[in-house]
C-alpha positions as CSV (number, residue, x, y, z in Angstrom):
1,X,-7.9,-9.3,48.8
2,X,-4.7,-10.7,47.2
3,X,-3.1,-9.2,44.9
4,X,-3.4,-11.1,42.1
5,X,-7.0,-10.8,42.4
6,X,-6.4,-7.0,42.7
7,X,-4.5,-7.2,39.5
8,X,-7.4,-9.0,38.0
9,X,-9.7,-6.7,38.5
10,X,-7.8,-4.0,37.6
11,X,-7.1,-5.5,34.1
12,X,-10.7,-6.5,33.8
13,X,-11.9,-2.8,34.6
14,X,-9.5,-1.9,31.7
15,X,-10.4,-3.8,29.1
16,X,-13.9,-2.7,29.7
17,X,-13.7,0.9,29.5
18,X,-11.0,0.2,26.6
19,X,-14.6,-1.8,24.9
20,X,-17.0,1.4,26.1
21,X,-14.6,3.7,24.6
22,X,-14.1,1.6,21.5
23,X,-18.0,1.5,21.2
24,X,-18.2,5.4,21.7
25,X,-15.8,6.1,19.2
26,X,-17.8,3.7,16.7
27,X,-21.1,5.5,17.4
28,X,-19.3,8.8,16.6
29,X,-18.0,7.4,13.6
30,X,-14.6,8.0,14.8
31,X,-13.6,3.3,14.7
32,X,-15.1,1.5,11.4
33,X,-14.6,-2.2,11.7
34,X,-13.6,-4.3,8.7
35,X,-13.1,-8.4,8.1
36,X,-11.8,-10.2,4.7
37,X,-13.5,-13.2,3.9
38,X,-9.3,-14.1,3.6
39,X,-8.8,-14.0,6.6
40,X,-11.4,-15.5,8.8
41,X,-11.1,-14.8,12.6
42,X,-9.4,-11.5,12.3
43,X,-10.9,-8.0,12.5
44,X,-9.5,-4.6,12.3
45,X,-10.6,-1.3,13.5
46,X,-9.5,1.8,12.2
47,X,-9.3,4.2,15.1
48,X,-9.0,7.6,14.2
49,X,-6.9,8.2,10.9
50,X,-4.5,5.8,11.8
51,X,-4.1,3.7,15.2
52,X,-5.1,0.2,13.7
53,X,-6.3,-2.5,16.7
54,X,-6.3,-6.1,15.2
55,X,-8.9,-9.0,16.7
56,X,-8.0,-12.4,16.4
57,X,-11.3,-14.8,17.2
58,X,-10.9,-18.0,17.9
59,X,-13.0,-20.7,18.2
60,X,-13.5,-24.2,16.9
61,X,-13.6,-27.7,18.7
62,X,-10.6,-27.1,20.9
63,X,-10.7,-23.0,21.1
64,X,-7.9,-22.4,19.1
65,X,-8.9,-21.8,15.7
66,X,-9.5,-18.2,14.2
67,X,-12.9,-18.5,12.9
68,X,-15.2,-15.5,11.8
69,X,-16.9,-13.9,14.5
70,X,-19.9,-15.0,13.5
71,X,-19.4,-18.0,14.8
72,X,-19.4,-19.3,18.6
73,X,-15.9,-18.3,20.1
74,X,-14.1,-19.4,23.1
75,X,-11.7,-16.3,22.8
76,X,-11.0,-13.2,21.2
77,X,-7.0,-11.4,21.7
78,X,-6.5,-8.3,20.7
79,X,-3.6,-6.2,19.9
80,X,-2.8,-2.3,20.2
81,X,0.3,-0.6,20.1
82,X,2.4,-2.3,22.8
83,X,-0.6,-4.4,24.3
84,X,-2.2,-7.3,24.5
85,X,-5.7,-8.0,25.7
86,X,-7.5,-11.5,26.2
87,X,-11.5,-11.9,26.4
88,X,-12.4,-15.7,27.2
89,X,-15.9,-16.4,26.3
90,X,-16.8,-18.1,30.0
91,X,-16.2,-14.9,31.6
92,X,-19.2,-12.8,30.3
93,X,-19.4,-9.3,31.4
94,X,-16.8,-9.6,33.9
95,X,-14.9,-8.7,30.8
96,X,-17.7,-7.4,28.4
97,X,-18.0,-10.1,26.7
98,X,-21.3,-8.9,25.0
99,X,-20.1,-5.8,23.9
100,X,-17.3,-7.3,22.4
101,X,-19.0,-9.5,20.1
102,X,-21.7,-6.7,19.5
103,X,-18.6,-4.4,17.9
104,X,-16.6,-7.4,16.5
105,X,-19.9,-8.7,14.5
106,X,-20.5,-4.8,13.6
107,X,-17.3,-5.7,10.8
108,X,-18.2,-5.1,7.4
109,X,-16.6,-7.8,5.3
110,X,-14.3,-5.5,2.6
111,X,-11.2,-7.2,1.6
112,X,-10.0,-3.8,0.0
113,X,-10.7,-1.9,3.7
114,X,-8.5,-4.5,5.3
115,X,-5.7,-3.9,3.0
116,X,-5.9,0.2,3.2
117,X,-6.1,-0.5,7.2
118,X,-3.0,-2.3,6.8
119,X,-1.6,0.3,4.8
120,X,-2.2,3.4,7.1
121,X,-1.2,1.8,10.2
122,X,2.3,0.8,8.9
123,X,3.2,4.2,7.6
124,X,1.9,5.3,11.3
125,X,4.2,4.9,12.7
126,X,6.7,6.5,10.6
127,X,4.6,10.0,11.4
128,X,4.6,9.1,14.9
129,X,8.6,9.1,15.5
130,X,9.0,12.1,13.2
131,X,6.8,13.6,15.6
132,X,8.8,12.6,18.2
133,X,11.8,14.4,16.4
134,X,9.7,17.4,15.6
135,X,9.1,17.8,19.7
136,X,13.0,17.2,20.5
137,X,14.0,20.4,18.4
């Protein structure tokens, strides 16, 4: 095996178990999922109190359009902390593709949810480098 195609696999192993945890944590009402009609083709997840992970689906003629996920998507990207992750729609559960659409289109649509989302994660990470301080004393 090469190793890209190690490296692959390896990547697509993690963003699987990062969906199975993401739908654990949902069932134990530990992630709620939010979309603003404002903002079509984003959704947030509240993780915890305060780690925020932002979805951008796209979709449209070409792909590249953020569209609801309601919609028929080509690609959804996701962002966390210092990482990136990209599902394309023609890989299917080699990725979890249906999983992924089954917790994005779990969303509620709450403009005011989105904002307080917003709100918490910035101020984050504040608490997590006074933390950091708190430990080095």
């Amino acid at each position: 095996m090469e190793d890209s195609e190690k490296a692959y696999k390896k990547m697509a192993k993690d963003q699987i178990q990062f969906l199975d945890l993401l739908k654990n944590l949902t069932q134990r009402g530990k992630c709620k999922w939010f979309q603003s009609d404002s903002e079509p083709g984003y959704v947030y997840c509240l993780a915890g109190d305060d780690e925020l992970i932002i979805f951008e689906c796209l979709g449209g003629e070409k792909g590249d359009e953020p569209v609801p996920p309601s919609e028929p998507l080509a690609g959804v990207a996701s962002e966390f902390r210092n990482s990136t992750y990209l599902w394309l729609e023609g890989l299917g559960e080699l990725c979890g593709w249906d999983l992924l659409m089954k917790l994005l289109r779990s969303a509620q649509t709450n403009h005011d949810k989105v904002l307080e989302c917003r709100r918490i994660a910035h101020s984050s990470q504040i608490r997590v480098l006074e933390e950091l301080l708190k430990d080095n004393q």
